[in-house]
N, C-alpha and C positions, 0 to 999 in steps of 0.2 A: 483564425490562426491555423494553419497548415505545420506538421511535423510527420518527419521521415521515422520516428520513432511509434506514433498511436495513430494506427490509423481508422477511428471511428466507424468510418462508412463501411470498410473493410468487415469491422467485426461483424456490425449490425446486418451487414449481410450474410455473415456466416452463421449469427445465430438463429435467423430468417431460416437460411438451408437446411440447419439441424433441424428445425424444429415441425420442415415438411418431411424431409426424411424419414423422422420420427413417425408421424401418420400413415408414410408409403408403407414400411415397413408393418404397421398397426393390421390397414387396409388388405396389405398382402395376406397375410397371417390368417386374417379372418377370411380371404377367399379361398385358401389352401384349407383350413378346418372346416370351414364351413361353421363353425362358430363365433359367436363374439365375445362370448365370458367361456373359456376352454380352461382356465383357472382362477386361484383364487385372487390371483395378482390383480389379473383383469377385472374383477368387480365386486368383491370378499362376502358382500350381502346378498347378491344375485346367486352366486356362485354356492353357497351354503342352501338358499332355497332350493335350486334346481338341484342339488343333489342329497338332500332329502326325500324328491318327490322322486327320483328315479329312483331310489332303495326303495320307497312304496312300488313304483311299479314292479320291480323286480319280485317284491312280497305277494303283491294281488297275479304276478304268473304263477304262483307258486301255490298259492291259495285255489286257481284256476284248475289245477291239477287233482290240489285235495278234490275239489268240488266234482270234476270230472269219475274221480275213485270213487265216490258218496251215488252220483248216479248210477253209476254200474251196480252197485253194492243192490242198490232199493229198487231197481228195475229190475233185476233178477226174482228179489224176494216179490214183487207185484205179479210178473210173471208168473210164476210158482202159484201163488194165491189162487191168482183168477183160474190157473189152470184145474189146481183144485176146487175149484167154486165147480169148474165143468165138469169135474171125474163124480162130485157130492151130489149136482142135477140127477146125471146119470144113474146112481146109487138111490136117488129117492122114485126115479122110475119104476126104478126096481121094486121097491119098498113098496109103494104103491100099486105095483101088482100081487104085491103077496098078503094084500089085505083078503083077494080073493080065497076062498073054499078049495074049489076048484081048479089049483094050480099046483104045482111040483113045489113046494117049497125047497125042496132041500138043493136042486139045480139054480135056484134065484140065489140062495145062501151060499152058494160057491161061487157066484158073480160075484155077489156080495164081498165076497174076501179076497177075489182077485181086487177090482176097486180097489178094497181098502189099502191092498199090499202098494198097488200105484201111490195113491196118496205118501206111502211110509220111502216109496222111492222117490219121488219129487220133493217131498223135504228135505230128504237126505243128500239131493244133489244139488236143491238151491242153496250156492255160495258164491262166492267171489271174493276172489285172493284169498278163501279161508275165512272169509265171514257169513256165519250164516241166520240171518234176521228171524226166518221161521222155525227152527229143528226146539226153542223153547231149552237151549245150554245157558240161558241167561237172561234176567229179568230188568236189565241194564237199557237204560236205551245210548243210543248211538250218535256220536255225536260226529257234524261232519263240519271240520272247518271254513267258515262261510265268509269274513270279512277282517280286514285288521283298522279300528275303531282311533283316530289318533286325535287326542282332546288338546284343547287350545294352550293348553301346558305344557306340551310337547312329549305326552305319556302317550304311550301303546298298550292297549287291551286287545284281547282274540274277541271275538264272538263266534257261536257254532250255531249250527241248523241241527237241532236234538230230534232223530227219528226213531219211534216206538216200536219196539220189536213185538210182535204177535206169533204166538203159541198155538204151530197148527200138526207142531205132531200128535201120532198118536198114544207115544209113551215116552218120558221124557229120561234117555236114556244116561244123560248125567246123573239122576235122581235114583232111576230104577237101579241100577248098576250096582251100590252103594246098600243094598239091603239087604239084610244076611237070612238066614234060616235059622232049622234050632240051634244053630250053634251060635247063633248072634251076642256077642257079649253085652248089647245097650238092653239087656232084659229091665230096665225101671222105668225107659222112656213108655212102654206103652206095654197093661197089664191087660187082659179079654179072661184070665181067669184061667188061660190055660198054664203049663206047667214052665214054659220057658217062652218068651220071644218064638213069634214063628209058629207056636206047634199051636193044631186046632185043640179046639175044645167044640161042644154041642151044647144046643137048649132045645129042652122039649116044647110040643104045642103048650102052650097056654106056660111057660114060664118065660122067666125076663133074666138077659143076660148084661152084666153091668161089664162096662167097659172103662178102666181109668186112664188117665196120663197124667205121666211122671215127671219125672226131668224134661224141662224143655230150655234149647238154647239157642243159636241162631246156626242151620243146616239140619237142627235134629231130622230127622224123614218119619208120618207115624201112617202106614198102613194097613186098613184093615178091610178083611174080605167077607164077606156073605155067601154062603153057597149052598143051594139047596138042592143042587143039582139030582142027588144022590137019592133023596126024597121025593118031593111033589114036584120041583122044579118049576115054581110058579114065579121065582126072581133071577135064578140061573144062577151062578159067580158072576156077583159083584165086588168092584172094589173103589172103595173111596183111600184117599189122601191126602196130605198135608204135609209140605214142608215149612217149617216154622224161622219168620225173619228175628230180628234184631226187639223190635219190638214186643216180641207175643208172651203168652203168658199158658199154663196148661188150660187153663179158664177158653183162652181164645183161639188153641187147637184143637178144645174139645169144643165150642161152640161151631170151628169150621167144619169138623167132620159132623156134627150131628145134623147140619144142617144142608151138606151134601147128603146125607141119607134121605132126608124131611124131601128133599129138592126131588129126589129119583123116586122115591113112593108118590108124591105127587104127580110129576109128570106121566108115570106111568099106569095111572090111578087105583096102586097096590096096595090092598088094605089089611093085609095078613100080617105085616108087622106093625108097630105102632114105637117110634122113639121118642126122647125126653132129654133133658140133660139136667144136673145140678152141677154148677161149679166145673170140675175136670171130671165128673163121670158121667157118662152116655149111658140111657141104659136101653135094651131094643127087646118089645115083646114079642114073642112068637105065637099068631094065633095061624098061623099056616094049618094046622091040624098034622104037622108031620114034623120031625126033629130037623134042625138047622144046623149048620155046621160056620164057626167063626175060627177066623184066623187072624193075628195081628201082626205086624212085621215093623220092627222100627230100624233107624238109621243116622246116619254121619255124614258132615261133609256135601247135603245136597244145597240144591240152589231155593231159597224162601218164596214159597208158594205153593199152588195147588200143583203138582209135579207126573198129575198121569199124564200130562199133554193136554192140550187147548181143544185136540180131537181127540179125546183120548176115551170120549164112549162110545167110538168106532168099534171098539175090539171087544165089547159087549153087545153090537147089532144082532141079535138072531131073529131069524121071521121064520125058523120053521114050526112055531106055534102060535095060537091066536094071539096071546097075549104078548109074545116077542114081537110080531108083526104090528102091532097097537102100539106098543112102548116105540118101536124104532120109527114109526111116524110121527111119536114127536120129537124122539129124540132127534133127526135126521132138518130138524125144522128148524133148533138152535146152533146146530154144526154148520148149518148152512148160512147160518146170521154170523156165527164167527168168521167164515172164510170170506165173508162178502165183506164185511169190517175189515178185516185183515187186508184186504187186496185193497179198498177206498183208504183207507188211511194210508198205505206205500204210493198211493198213487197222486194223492196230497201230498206227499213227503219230496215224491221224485219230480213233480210241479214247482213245488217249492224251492229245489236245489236246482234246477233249470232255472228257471226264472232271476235267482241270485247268480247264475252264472254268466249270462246276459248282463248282468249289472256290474258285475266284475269287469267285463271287458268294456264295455262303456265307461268307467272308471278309469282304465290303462289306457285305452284313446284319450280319454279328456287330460287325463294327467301329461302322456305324451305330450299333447297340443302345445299344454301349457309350457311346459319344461323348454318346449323348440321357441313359444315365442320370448322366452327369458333370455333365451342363449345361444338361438340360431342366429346367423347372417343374414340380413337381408340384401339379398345376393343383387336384387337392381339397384339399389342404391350406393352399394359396394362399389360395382362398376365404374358407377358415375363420379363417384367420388375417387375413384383413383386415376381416372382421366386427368378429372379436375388438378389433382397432384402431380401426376406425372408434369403435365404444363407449367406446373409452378417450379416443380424443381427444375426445370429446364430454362425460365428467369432468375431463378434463385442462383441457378449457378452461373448463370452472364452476368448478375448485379455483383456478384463477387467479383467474377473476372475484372469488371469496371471499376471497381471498389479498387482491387488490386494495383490497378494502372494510374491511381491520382499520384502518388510519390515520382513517377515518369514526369509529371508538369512543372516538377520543382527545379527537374537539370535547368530549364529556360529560365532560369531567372540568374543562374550563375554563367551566362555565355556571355 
């Protein structure tokens, strides 16, 4: 049946036309972006993955950068180390010549504290951006944002690269800073018997001076000095210390100081004093044959630890006597095991954050890759396929026109 009202062919080729049109314009679209899901319209499940993984990329640049900051940071401080591991060679050269009889001690002894002054300037200038690993301002380690962790639940965690700070000054000037004289008011943290915080007192040969401690809390500072200088001069001014953490107890700031004293008579195989401890009191005998002089100094606010510095029995090196020159060759033996630790560990640390950096970028390519093959165009097949279209719409729209022209075959039948 034939009607000048519906014309079938007509439609079904018009909705033929729509329906390549529709793809042309699809086609187009995608070769102008150069995408194939550019929203969510175009593939709502493709489109959500792919732009997840570009917020991680954008995260792991950003990550990239910490990790960039974190190498500078600990190449600096490795730097600094090794370099003082060479000023410390240097200085035991020295050392080593002044075991000799026969030599100027007092002209090696001013090398000597040039040296050491280098060492107190290379600490003081390794930093970056104001961070500085070695100067010993904190016993914190350093954390360097290394990766963002995303679990199959769709949670985000950080993870860090934690680098250890090493303590290569030689007096740890947040700590020292913070210590008063006689006018010190923490007079209960630490008593030697004298009359205040600070002020000396003396023990003759053959008696024993007891040393207590008081109050301890977390920053207390408890220093105490030895110095015989004045007398026989067989130990010079010495000075042990202690800052006390969160944990300690007087028991366990007096077991750390007595046992820094035990440590420097031994190394230096001084047998003129003789110490002990019960509970929080040290007590130190004097058999020197000549009067000693003690001094104790307490404090606030330092950082919990051993607070002269990491080098901090630099500033006790003297070899213009036999026995200064003996003590400082051993002492110069563990100063030099600390700066070589110090420099292996930064340079473990700054391996570490290299090697994670690497991995990072490797991460932002692969995730790239992946993101393009979700929602890029494949630009040859695009081609082909809008060839293939253009052709169709160009029958699409003759079968119309044809479609159009059947109601024309109706006049012949009314002539």
């Amino acid at each position: 049946m034939s009607s000048i009202l519906t014309n079938n062919s007509a439609m079904v080729a018009l909705e033929t036309l729509r329906g390549i049109n529709k793809d042309l314009a699809m086609v187009q679209s995608e070769i102008s972006t150069g995408k194939k899901v550019s929203s969510a319209k175009d593939n709502a499940a493709i489109w959500a993955i792919s732009t997840v993984m570009s917020t991680d990329v954008e995260s792991f640049k950003q990550i990239q950068d910490s990790l960039n900051l974190g190498n500078s940071s600990v190449g600096v401080a490795r730097s600094a180390s090794e370099q003082i591991t060479n000023v410390l060679q240097d200085m035991k050269e020295l050392i080593v010549s002044a075991q000799e009889e026969n030599v100027d001690r007092s002209k090696i002894q001013t090398d000597i504290g040039a040296l050491r002054d280098q060492i107190g300037s290379i600490v003081g200038a390794a930093q970056f951006n104001g961070l500085n690993l070695i100067d010993g301002a904190s016993a914190d380690d350093v954390n360097v944002l290394a990766s963002l962790d995303r679990a199959s639940n769709g949670t985000v965690s950080a993870s860090y690269i934690s680098v250890a700070r090493s303590d290569l000054s030689i007096s740890n000037n947040s700590v020292a800073a913070v210590y008063g004289g006689a006018a010190d008011t923490t007079t209960n943290l630490i008593d030697n018997g004298g009359t205040a915080a600070g002020t000396g007192d003396t023990f003759a040969t053959g008696a024993t001076q007891v040393v207590t401690i008081g109050t301890v809390a977390d920053g207390n500072g408890y220093r105490l000095v030895l110095d015989d200088t004045a007398t026989n001069n067989n130990i010079g001014a010495r000075t042990f210390e202690y800052v006390a953490g969160t944990d300690d107890s007087a028991n366990s700031v007096a077991a750390s100081l007595e046992s820094q004293i035990s440590n420097f008579l031994s190394a230096t195989g001084q047998t003129d004093y003789v110490v002990s401890r019960t509970d929080n009191a040290i007590s130190i005998t004097n058999n020197s044959g000549a009067t000693t002089a003690i001094n104790s100094f307490a404090s606030t606010g330092g950082t919990a630890g051993v607070s002269a510095g990491g080098l901090g029995d630099l500033a006790t090196v003297d070899v213009t006597t036999d026995a200064g020159a003996t003590a400082a060759l051993t002492s110069i033996e563990g100063l030099l095991g600390t700066a070589i630790d110090a420099a292996a560990g930064f340079g473990s640390a700054q391996k570490r954050i290299e090697t994670q950096n690497e991995f990072v970028q490797t991460m932002v390519d692969s995730l790239t890759t992946g993101i393009g093959g979700l929602t890029d165009t494949d630009m040859e097949a695009a081609s082909a396929k809008l060839q293939a279209l253009q052709v169709q719409q160009q029958l699409g729209t003759q079968a119309l026109s044809i479609a159009n022209q059947a109601p024309q075959s109706l006049l012949s039948l009314f002539r």
